[in-house]
N, C-alpha and C positions, 0 to 999 in steps of 0.2 A: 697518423694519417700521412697517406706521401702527397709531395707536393710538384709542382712541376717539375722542380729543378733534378728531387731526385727520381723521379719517371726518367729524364733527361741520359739523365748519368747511368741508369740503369741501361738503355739502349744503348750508350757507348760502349758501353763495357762488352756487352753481347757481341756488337759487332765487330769490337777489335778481338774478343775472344777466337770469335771466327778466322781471325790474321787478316783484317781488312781493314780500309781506313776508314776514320771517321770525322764529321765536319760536324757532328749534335756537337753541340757546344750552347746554347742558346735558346728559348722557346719559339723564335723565326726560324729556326734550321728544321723544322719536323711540324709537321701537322696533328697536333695531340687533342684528341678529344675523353672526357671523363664518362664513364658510365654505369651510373649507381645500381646494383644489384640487389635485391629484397627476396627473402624465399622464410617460408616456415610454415603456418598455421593455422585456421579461425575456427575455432573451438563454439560452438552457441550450443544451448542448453533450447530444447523444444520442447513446451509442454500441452498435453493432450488433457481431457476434463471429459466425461460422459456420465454417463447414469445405467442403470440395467435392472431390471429387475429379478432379482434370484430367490431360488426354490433349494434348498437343503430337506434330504430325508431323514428325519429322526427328528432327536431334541435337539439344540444348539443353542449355546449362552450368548450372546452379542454384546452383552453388558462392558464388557472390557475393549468393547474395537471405540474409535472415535466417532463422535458426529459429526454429522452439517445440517445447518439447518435449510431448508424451502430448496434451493438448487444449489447444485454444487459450481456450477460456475463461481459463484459468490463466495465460497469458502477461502479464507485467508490461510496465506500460506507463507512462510518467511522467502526470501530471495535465495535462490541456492548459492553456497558457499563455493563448491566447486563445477561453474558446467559443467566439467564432462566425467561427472558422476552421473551415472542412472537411477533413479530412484519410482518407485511407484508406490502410493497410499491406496489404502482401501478403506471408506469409511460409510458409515452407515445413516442416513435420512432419520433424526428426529421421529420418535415414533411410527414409524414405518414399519418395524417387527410384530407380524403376525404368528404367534406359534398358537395350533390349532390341530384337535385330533383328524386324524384324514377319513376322510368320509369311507374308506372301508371296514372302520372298525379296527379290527383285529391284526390287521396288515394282511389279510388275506382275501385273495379271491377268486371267483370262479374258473377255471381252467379253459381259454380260451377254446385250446384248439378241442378239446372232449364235451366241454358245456356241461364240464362240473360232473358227470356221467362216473371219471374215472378210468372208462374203457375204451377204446374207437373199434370200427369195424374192423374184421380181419378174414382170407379165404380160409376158410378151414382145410382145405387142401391145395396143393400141387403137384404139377405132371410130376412124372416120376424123371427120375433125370436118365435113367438106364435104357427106357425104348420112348420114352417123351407120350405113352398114351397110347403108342401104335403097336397092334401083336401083340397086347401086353399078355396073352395068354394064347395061345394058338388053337385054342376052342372052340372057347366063349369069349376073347377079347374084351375081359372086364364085366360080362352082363352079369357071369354065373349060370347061364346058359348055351350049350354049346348047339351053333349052328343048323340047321337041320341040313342035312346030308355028309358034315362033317368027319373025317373019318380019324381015331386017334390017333398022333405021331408026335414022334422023339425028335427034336432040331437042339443040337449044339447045346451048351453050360443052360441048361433051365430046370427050374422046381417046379414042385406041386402047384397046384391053382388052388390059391382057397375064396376061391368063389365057386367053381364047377369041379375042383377034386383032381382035373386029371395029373396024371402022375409025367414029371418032365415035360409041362408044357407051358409054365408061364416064365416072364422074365422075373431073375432075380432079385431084382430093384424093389420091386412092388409087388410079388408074388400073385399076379396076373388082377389086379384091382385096377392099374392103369394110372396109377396116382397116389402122393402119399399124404400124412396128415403134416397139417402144419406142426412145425416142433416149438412153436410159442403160445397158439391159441389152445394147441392140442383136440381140433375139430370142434374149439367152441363159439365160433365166430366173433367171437372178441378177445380181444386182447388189453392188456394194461395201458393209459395211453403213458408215452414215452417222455410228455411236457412235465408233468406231474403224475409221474410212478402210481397212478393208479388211487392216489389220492382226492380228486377233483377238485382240488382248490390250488394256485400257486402264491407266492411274493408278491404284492403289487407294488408295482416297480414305484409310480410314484411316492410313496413312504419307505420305499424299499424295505418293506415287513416287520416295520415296528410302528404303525399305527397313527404315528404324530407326523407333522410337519412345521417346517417355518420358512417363512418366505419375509422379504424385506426387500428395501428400496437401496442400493447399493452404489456411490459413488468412487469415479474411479481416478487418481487422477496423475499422471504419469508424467516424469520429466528423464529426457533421452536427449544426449550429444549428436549432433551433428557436424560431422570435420570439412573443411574447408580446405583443401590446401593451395598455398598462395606461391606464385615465382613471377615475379617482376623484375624488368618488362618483359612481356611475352615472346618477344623477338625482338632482332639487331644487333645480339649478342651471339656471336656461333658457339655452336656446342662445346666446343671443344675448350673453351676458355673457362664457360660458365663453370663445365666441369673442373676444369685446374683452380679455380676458384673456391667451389665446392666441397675438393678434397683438402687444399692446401693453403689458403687465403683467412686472411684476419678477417674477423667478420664481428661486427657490437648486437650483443641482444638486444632487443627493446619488447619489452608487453604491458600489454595495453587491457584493461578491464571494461567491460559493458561501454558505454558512450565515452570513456574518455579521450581527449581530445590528441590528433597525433603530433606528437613531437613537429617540433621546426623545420629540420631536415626534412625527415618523412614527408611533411605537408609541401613541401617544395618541388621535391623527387618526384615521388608516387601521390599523389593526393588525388586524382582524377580517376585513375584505377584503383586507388583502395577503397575513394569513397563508392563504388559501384561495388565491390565485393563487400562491405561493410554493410552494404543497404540490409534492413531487417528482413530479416523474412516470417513468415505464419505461425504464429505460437511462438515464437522468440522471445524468452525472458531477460535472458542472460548469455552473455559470450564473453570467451577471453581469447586475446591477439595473441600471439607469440610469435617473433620475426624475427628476424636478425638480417643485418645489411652489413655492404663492403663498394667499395668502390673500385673498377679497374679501368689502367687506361690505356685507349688505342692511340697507338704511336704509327705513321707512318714514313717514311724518313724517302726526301726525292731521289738520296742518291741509290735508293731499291725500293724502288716503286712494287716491284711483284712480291715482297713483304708485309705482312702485318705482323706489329709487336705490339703486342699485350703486356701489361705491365701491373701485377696486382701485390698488394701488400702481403705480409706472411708474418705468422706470429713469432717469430725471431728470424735473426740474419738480416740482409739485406733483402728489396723485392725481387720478386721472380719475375724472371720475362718468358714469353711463351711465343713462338716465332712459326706463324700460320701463312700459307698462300695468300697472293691478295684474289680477288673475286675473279680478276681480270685473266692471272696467273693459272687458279685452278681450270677456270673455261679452257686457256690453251691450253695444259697437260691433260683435260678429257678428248679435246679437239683429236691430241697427237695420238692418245691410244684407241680413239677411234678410226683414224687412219691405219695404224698398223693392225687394228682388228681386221677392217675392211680389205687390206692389203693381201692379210694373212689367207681369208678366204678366197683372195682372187687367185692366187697361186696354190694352193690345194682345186681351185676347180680345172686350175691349167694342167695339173699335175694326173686330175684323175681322168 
């Protein structure tokens, strides 16, 4: 862990790297403050508990699932080993398995949409598609009788009429009838219904066609991870440090299981914020922490006040220093390039 002195030395060094002089020598010479970092994890284990009641078609064994008994609320269960495993049981109510023949018997039953018939209604015929019913014969027009005052004639691609005989006067399609037969009923006005192939019974769905059923009281009961992620403190540290921290910086694990208590440090540092993201929440059995902390320090040094030096430890070598704008600094170098933006514009409007 570094300590002041060498924070100290570390900013010396910086800034004589720079080719500049330096008067750190002392922790009065610099304004150093420490600021403890925490980032990682909170892992809790959620668990959910219901009941249902379920319907299986056919036979089915239950003999080999587990039970509970009266509610499943009340069913014991060990502590999960790992939160953020997911796991879900499925267990079965203490005699609650009803297996019982289904009231249709056979698994079969009457064909709704025919009403067991086998058949539905169907037109025995249709327009013809060739003159649609119109002219179908230029006679008789379908009667089989031609017209009175009608006289015979020959129009265009047409056959015999077999209704009234004449020769080249009905349309081809439907050889002057005006309509053809259906090609499924075959002019019987019924047809097979299309539910059940003419059979009039179908599957009944609830046994799905084998006759039995079982139904039982079904408990359910589910434990699922929920992640947390944690970075303290939420601010005062600028990005850009946190990062070089993040990527480059020593940092000590610490994890923590269910309520145990946090570490010394920890409870010193962050205790106020951790104990609010620690608070339990709804169905919470079980959680595990996993964090890891580091500390970095801000050095301000008077004889460059528009400086800030960050100073964080690294897992070998000496620490790193990281050398940021001060607050003050950044303001004037937005100040100056929003003047030269503004400038910029005023001579382009002179210009055009």
């Amino acid at each position: 862990m570094l300590s002041d002195d060498d924070v100290l030395r570390a900013v010396r060094e910086e800034i004589e790297r720079r080719g500049e002089t330096s008067a750190v020598a002392a922790p009065g010479d610099a304004d150093l403050t420490w600021h403890p970092l925490l980032e990682g994890e909170i892992v809790r284990c959620v668990e959910d508990r219901r009941e249902e009641r379920r319907l299986h078609a056919g036979p089915l064994d239950l003999s080999g699932r587990p039970e509970y008994e009266t509610t499943i609320g009340l069913h014991p269960l060990p502590p999960p080993g790992d939160p953020g495993r997911e796991r879900t049981w499925r267990l079965v109510r203490k005699g609650s398995a009803d297996h019982r023949t289904c009231e249709c018997g056979n698994g079969q039953v009457a064909c709704p949409r025919c009403r067991g018939a086998g058949g539905i209604p169907c037109e025995p015929f249709r327009p013809c598609d060739a003159c649609g019913g119109v002219e179908s014969c230029l006679r008789c027009d379908g009667t089989g009788s031609p017209a009175a005052g009608t006289a015979e004639r020959e129009d265009g691609d047409r056959v015999q009429c077999r209704e009234c005989g004449a020769r080249r006067a009905a349309c081809p399609g439907c050889h002057g009838r005006g309509r053809l037969r259906c090609p499924v009923c075959q002019g019987a006005e019924t047809r097979p219904c299309p539910d059940c192939a003419g059979d009039g019974t179908v599957e009944h769905r609830r046994c799905a066609g084998t006759g039995t059923t079982v139904e039982w009281q079904e408990g359910i009961i589910t434990r699922r991870p929920t992640v947390t992620p944690v970075r303290l403190p939420k601010s005062g540290v600028p990005y850009l440090a946190r990062q070089q921290a993040r990527e480059h910086g020593e940092w000590t694990p610490v994890r923590l299981s269910d309520d145990e208590p946090l570490p010394a440090r920890l409870h010193q540092e962050f205790a106020p914020d951790l104990k609010e993201l620690l608070r339990g929440n709804d169905g919470e059995i079980a959680r595990t922490v996993t964090v890891r902390t580091t500390r970095i320090a801000r050095v301000v040094v008077a004889e460059h006040p528009h400086r800030l030096y960050f100073v964080l430890p690294v897992p070998s070598g000496g620490p790193h220093v990281l050398v940021l704008p001060s607050c003050k600094r950044t303001a004037q170098l937005a100040a100056a390039a929003l003047g030269a933006l503004v400038l910029l514009l005023f001579l382009v409007h002179l210009v055009g």
